[in-house]
C-alpha positions in Angstrom: -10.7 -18.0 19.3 -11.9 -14.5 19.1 -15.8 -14.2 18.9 -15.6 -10.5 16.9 -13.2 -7.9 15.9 -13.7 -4.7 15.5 -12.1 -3.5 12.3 -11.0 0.1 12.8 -10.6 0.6 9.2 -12.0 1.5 5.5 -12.1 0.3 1.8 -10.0 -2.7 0.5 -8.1 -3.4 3.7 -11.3 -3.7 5.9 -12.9 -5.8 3.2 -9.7 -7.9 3.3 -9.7 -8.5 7.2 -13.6 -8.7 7.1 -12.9 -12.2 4.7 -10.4 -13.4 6.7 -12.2 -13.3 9.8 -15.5 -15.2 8.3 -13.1 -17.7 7.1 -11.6 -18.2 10.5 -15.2 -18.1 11.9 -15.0 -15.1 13.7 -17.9 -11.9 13.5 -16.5 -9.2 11.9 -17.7 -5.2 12.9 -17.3 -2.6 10.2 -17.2 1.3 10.9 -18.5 3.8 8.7 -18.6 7.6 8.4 -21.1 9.8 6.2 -19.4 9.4 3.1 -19.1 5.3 2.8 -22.7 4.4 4.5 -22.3 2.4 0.8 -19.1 1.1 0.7 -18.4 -2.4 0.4 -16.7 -3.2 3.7 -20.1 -2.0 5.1 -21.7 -4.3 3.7 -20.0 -7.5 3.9 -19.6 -7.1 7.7 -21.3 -9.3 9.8 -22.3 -5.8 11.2 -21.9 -2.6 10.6 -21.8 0.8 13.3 -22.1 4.7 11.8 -19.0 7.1 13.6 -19.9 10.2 12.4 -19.3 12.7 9.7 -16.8 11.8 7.2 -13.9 13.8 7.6 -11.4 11.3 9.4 -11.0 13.3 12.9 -15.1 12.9 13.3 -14.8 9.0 12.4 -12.0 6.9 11.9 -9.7 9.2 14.2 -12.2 9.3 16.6 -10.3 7.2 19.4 -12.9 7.3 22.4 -15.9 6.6 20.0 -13.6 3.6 18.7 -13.1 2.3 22.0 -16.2 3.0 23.9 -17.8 1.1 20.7 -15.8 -1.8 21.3 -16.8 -2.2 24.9 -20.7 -1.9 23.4 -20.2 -4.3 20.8 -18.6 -6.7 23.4 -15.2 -7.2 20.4 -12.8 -9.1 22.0 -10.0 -7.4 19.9 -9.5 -4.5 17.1 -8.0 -4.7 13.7 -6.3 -1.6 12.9 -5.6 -2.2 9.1 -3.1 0.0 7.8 -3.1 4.5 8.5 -5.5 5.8 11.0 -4.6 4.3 14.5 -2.4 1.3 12.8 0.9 2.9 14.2 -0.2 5.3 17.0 1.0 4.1 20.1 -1.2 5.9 22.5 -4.1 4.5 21.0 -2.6 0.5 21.6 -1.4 1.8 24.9 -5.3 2.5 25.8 -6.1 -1.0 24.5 -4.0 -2.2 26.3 -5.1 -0.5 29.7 -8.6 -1.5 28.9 -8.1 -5.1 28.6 -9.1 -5.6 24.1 -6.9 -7.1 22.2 -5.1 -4.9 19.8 -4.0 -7.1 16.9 -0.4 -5.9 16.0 2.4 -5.3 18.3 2.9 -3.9 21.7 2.5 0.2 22.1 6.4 0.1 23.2 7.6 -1.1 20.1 5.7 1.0 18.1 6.7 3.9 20.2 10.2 2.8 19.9 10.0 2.6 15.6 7.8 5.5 15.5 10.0 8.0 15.8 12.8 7.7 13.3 15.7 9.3 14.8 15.2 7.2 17.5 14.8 3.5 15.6 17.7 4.9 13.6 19.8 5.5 17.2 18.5 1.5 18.3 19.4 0.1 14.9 23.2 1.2 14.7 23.5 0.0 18.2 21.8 -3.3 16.9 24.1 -3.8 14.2 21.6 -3.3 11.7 23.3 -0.5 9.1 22.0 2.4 8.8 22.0 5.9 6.3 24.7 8.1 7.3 23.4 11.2 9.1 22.0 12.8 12.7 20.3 10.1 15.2 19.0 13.3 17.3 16.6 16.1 15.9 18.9 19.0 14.5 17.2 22.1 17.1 18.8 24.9 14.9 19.9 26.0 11.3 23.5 26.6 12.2 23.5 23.2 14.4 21.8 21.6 10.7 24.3 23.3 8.8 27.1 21.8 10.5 25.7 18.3 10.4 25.2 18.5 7.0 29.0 19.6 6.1 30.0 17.1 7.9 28.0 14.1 6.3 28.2 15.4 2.6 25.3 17.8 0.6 23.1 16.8 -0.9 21.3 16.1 2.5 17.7 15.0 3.0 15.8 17.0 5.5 13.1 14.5 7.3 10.4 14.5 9.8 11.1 12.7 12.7 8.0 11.4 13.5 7.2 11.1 9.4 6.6 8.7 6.5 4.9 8.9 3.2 7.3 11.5 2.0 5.3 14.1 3.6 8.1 16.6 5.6 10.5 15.9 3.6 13.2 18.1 1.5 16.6 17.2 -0.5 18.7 20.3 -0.1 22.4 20.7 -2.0 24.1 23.5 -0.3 23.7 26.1 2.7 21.6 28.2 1.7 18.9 25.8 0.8 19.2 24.4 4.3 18.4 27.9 5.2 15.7 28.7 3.1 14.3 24.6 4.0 14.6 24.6 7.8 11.6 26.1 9.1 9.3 25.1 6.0 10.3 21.8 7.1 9.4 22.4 10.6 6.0 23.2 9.7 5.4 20.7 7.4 6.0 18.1 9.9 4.1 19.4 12.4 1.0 19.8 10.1 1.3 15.6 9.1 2.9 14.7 12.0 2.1 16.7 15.1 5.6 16.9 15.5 8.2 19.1 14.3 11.6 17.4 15.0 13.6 17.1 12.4 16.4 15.2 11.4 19.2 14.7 8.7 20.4 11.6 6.3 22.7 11.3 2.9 21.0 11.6 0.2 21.8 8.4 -1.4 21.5 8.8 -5.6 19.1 6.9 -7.5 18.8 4.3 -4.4 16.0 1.0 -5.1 13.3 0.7 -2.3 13.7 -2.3 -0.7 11.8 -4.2 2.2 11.5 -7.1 3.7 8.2 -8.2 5.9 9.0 -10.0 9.1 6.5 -11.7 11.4 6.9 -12.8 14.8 4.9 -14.3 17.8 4.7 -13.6 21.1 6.9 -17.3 22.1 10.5 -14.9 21.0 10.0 -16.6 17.2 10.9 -14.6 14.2 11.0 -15.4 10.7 11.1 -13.1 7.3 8.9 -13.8 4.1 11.5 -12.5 2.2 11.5 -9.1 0.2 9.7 -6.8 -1.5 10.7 -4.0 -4.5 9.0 -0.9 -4.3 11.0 1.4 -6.6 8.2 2.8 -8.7 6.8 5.8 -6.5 5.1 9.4 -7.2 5.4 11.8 -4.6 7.2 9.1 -2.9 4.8 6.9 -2.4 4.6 3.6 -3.8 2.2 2.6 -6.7 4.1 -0.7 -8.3 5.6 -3.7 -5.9 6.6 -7.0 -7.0 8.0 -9.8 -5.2 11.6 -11.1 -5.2 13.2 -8.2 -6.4 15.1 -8.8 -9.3 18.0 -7.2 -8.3 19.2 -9.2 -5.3 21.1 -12.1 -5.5 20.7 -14.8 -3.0 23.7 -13.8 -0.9 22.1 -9.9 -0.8 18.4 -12.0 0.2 20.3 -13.6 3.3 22.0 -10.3 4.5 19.5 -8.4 3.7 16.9 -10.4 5.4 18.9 -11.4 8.7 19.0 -7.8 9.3 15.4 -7.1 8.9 14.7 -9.9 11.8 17.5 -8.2 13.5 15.7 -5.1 13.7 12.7 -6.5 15.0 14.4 -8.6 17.4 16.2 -5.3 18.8 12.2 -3.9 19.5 10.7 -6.6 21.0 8.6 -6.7 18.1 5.7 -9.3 18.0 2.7 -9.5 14.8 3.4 -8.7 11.6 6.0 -5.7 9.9 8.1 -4.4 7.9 11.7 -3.2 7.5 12.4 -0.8 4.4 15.7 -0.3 3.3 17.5 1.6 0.5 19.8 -0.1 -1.7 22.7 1.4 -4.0 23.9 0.2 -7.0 26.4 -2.1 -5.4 23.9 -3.6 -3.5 24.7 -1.8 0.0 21.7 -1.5 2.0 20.7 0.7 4.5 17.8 0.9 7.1 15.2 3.2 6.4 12.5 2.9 8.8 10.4 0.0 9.9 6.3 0.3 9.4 5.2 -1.8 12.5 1.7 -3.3 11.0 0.6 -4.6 7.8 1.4 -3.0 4.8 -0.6 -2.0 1.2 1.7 -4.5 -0.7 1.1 -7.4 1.6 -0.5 -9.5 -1.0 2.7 -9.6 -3.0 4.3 -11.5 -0.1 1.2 -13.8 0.0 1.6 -14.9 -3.4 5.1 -16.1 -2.9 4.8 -17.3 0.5 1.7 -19.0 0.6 0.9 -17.9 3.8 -2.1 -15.6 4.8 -0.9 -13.0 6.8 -4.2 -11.4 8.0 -5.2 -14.8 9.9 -1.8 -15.0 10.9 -1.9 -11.5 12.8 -4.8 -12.9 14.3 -3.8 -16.3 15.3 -0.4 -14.6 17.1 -2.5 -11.6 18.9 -4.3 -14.9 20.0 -1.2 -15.8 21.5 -0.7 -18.5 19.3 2.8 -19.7 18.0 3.6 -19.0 14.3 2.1 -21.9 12.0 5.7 -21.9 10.1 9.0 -22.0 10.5 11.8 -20.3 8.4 13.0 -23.6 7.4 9.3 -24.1 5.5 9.5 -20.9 3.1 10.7 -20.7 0.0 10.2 -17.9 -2.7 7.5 -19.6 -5.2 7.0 -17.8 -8.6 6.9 -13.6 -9.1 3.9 -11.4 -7.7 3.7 -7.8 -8.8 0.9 -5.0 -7.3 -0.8 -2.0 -9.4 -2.3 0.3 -6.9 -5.3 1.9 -8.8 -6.1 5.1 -8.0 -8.1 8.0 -9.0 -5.8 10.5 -10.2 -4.4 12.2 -12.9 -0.7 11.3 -14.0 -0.6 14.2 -16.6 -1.6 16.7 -13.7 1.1 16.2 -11.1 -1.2 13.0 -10.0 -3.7 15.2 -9.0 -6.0 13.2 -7.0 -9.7 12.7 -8.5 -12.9 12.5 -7.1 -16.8 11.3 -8.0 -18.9 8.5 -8.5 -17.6 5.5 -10.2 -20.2 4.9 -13.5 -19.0 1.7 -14.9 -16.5 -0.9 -12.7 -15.5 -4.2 -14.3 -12.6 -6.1 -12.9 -10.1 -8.2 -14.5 -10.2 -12.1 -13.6 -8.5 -15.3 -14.8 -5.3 -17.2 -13.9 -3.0 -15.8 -11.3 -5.1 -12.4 -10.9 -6.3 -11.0 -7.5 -8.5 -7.8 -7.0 -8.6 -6.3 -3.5 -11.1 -3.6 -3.5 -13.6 -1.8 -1.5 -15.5 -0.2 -4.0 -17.8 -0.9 -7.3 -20.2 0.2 -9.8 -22.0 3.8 -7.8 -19.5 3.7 -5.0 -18.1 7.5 -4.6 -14.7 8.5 -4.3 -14.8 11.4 -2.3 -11.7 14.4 -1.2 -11.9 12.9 2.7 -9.7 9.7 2.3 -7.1 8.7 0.2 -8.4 8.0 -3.8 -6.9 4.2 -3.9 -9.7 2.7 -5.5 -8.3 -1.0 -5.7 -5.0 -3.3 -5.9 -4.4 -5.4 -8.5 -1.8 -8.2 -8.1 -0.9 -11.1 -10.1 1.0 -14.2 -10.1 3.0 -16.2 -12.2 6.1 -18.6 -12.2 8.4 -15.2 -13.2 8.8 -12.0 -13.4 8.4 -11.6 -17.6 5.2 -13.7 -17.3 3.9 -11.7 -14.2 4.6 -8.7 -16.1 3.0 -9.9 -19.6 0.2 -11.5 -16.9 -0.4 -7.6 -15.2 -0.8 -6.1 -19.3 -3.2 -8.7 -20.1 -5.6 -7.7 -16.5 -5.0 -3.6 -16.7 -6.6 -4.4 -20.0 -9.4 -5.7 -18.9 -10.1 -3.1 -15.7 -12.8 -1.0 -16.9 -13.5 2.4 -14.6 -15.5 4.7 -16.1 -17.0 8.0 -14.2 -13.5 9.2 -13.0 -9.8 9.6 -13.8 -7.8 7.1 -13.3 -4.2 5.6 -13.6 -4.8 2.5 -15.1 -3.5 3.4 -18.6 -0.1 5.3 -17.0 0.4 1.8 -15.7 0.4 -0.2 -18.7 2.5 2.4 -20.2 4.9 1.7 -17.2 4.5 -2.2 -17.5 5.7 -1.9 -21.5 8.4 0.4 -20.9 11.5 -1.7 -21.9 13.8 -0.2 -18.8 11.4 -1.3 -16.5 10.8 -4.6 -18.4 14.9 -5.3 -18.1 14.6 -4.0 -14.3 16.5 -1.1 -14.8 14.9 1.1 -12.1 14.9 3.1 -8.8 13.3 4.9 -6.7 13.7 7.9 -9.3 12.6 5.9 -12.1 8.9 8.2 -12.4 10.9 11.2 -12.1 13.3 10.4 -15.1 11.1 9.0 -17.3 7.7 10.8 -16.9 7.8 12.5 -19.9 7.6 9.7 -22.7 5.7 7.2 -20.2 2.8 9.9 -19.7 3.0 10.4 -23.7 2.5 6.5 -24.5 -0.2 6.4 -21.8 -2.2 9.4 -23.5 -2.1 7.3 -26.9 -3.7 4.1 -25.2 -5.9 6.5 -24.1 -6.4 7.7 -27.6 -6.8 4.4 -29.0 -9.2 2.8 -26.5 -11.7 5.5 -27.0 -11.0 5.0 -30.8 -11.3 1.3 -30.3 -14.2 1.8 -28.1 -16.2 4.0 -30.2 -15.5 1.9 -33.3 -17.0 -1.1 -31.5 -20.1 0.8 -30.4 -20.4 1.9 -34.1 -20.3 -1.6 -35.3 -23.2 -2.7 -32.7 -25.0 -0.2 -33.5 -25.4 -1.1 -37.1 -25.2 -4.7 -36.6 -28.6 -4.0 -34.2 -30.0 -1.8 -37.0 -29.4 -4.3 -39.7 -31.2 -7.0 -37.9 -34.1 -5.4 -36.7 -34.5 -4.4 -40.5 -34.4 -8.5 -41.7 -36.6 -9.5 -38.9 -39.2 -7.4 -37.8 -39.6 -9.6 -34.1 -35.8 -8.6 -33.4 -35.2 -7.4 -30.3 -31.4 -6.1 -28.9 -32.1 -8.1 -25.6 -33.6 -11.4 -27.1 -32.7 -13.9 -29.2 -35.4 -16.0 -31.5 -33.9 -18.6 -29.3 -33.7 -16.6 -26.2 -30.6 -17.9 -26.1 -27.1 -15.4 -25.6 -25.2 -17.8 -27.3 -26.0 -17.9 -30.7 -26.2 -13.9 -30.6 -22.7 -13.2 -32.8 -20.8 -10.3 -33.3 -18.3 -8.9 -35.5 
């Protein structure tokens, strides 16, 4: 068993491995920059070590102050979370030469899935279909052009080395390409580092599909089944359930055996994931795979039963997995809110400042992973997810009905936030009858953001009404009884203290 782990991470996800680890009896070491010497994962650490200042290059992307740490500290292994150095394969190749532990897979199979022309090249060789387009970078507009004829406008434009829908472009006809090429080029080497670029179909009005394998280092594999992530913004995902609704269980086994397939054709050991796209007609194709753990991984927890954090750590420990395929089965529905500070009504503008007021929901079949709470600051450095919220129930119309009831009951006050865009999504009848895609928030922005500005407008109604009605109920007792006082009872006791 490891002794401590360095968690090279931030926010919910450190939190989330810092809890696994104390459960499993093992010290956990939390990093901080300037700007979360307060946040939560600093605090429930077993112990805590200050990188620097808070943008990310100074602190969290500060590889040989990572590493030279982890030699001080004497951590046997290091927990990359998800972002940062979860999927850079030089960094795992140093940990690798230095003797820790890196817990996810090997630096050659993330350096083979990290680039996506190449894991699209591997796939199609592996059997595993693929979106129809270039499995080289494109190295000219006329050599782009040509491709592009040949598979079909409209074409999508993508960064080799990218993800997150950053370096991205759908383009319809030539001169688009032409006016696209270079901006593209650009683009990707500002995210990326990198400016290959390569070419796929554009499928129309495709569903995000993936499916999160796992596998040790003894040559077993297994799948915990599939995850729908349709609803995006920007293309990036704020809504996942688990099953998706859509696939049948003949699509589940296909789609499945191809996902452990693909990890099988890498080498691929610890836990990942293999996205697809899905038409209509339920043909799939591969995507890309994310080789560590992703945001939605509670979703698969729910349904699985199994913990996939402790599992990560039990195979890095060379450890066999604790299942077998034959074990799983799909139990009830799970569905994930990310909460974030934004603004829907501003192009999800992303917000920043000091959270004032931060209640979370609780009750059957609700889980909160967050990293943050009542004075915690949300600043421009880092990504403005505050928390997850996932629920549970035996199906999806319940899990749905489950997720109203807890959005309900989140209270964030001090910043804007997204939680009343979500409810409007959750009550929208197409998404209710599973009627989406991966365009779903493009199409139907306009009368979701409309219904979420009139909860707005009747919380505050609601809340100022309720304030009102204290207010006078406090007046109107401290006028019978002269010994009233707001914060005691003449029992001192909370629970005769009624309101209307």
């Amino acid at each position: 068993m490891f002794k401590k782990i360095l968690i090279a991470n931030r926010g919910e996800i450190a939190v989330r491995i810092i809890r696994a680890c104390r459960e499993m009896g093992i010290k956990s070491a939390a990093i901080y920059s300037d700007a979360d010497k307060t946040s939560l994962h600093t605090r429930l650490a077993d112990e805590a070590h200050y990188m620097g200042e808070s943008t990310a290059s100074q602190s969290y992307l500060n590889k040989s102050k990572i590493i030279d740490l982890a030699k001080k500290i004497k951590a046997d292994a290091i927990h990359p979370g998800y972002g940062f150095f979860s999927e850079n394969s030089d960094f795992i190749k140093t940990l690798e030469d230095e003797k820790i532990t890196f817990i996810g897979p090997s630096s050659k199979s993330v350096s083979m899935m990290g680039n996506k022309t190449a894991a699209r090249e591997l796939m199609s060789k592996s059997g595993v279909p693929i979106v129809p387009g270039t499995t080289k970078p494109i190295s000219s507009v006329d050599e782009g052009i040509d491709s592009a004829k040949q598979i079909g406008f409209p074409v999508l434009l993508k960064a080799a080395a990218g993800g997150g829908g950053k370096g991205m472009r759908k383009i319809s006809s030539v001169q688009e390409f032409k006016d696209a090429f270079e901006a593209t080029k650009r683009e990707a080497m500002k995210s990326f580092g990198d400016d290959s670029i390569y070419i796929e179909k554009y499928i129309e009005n495709p569903r995000h599909i993936e499916v999160q394998v796992i596998a040790d280092k003894h040559g077993n594999y297994a799948h915990l089944f599939e995850r729908e992530c349709s609803i995006q913004r920007r293309h990036q995902k704020i809504i996942e359930e688990a099953p998706s609704s859509f696939i049948d269980s003949e699509t589940r086994n296909k789609i499945t055996q191809a996902a452990v397939n693909a990890a099988k054709a890498c080498g691929y050991f610890n836990a990942g994931t293999i996205e697809f796209l899905m038409d209509s007609k339920k043909t799939f194709y591969f995507l890309e795979m994310n080789t560590r753990l992703q945001v939605e991984h509670p979703v698969t927890e729910l349904i699985s039963g199994i913990d996939l954090v402790k599992e990560q750590i039990n195979i890095a420990l060379g450890h066999k997995l604790s299942f077998k395929q034959e074990d799983l089965k799909i139990i009830g529905h799970a569905i994930e809110s990310r909460i974030y500070a934004e603004d829907p009504a501003n192009n999800f503008l992303p917000a920043t400042g000091i959270i004032s007021e931060y209640k979370i929901p609780s009750g059957p079949g609700v889980r909160v992973d967050d990293g943050f709470g009542t004075g915690s600051e949300i600043s421009v450095y880092y990504d403005p997810l505050i928390s997850k919220l996932i629920v549970w129930a035996k199906d999806r119309t319940s899990a749905i009905h489950r997720m109203n009831r807890a959005l309900s009951e989140y209270q964030i006050t001090g910043l804007i936030n997204n939680i009343s865009f979500l409810k409007s999504i959750f009550s929208d009848e197409k998404f209710i009858h599973g009627q989406i895609d991966i365009n779903f928030l493009e199409r139907e922005i306009g009368h979701i953001i409309e219904s979420s500005n009139e909860n707005n407008i009747l919380f505050e109604d609601a809340a100022a009404i309720i304030s009102a009605l204290l207010k006078e109920k406090a007046l109107v007792r401290k006028k019978e009884d002269s010994y009233y006082s707001p914060l005691k009872n003449d029992n001192n006791n909370w629970s005769s203290l009624q309101y209307d």
